[in-house]
C-alpha positions in Angstrom: -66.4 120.0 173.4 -63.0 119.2 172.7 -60.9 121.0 170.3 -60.1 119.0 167.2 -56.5 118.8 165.8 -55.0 119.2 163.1 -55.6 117.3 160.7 -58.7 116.2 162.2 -60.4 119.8 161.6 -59.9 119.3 158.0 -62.3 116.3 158.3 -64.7 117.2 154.8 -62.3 119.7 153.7 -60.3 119.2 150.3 -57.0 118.7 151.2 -53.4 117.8 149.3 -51.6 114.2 150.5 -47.9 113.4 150.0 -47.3 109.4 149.6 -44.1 107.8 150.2 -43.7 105.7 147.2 -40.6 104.7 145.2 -41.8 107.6 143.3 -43.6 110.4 145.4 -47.3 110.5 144.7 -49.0 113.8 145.6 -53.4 113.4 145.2 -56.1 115.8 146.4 -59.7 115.0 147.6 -62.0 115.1 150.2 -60.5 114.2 154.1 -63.0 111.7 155.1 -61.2 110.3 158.4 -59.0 110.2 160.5 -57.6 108.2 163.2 -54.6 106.3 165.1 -54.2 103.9 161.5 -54.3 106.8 159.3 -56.7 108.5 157.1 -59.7 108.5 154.4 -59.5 110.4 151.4 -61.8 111.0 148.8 -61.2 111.4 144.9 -63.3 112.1 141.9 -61.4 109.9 139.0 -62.7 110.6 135.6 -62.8 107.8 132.7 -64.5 108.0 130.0 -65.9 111.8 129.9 -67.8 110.3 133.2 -66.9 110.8 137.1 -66.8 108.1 139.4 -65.7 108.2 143.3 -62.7 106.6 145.1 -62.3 106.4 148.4 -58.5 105.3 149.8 -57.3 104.9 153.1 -53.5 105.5 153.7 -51.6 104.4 156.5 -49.8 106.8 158.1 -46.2 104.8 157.7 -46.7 106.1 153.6 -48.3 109.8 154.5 -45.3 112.2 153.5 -47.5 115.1 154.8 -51.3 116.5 154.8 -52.4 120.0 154.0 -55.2 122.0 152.8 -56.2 122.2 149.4 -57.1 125.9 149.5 -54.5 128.9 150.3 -55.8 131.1 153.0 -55.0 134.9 152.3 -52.8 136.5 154.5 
């Protein structure tokens, strides 16, 4: 079995995406996928005291950068 990449090992980990926007955009959720196009990530939106699930692909042309959600001790 091959060894998966980065950021293909964080596939169903939270992670923290940069957006390129006129304004920067920074979101966490859940990697989903990943591929040549870009990637799938997860949010939990809440509205109205209730939480609902959005899924959003971004093309890599607008991903600033990708990283774990969680710091790893030294």
């Amino acid at each position: 079995m091959a060894k998966k990449e980065i950021p293909q090992k964080w596939i169903g980990d939270e992670v923290e995406v940069s957006i390129r926007t006129d304004i920067p955009e920074e979101a966490a959720g859940k990697l989903k996928e990943v591929n040549d196009a870009g990637i799938v990530v997860a949010f939990i939106v809440k509205r109205d005291d209730k939480d609902y699930r959005r899924t959003v692909f971004y093309p890599w042309q607008i991903v600033n950068w990708i990283r774990p959600a969680e710091v790893e001790p030294l």
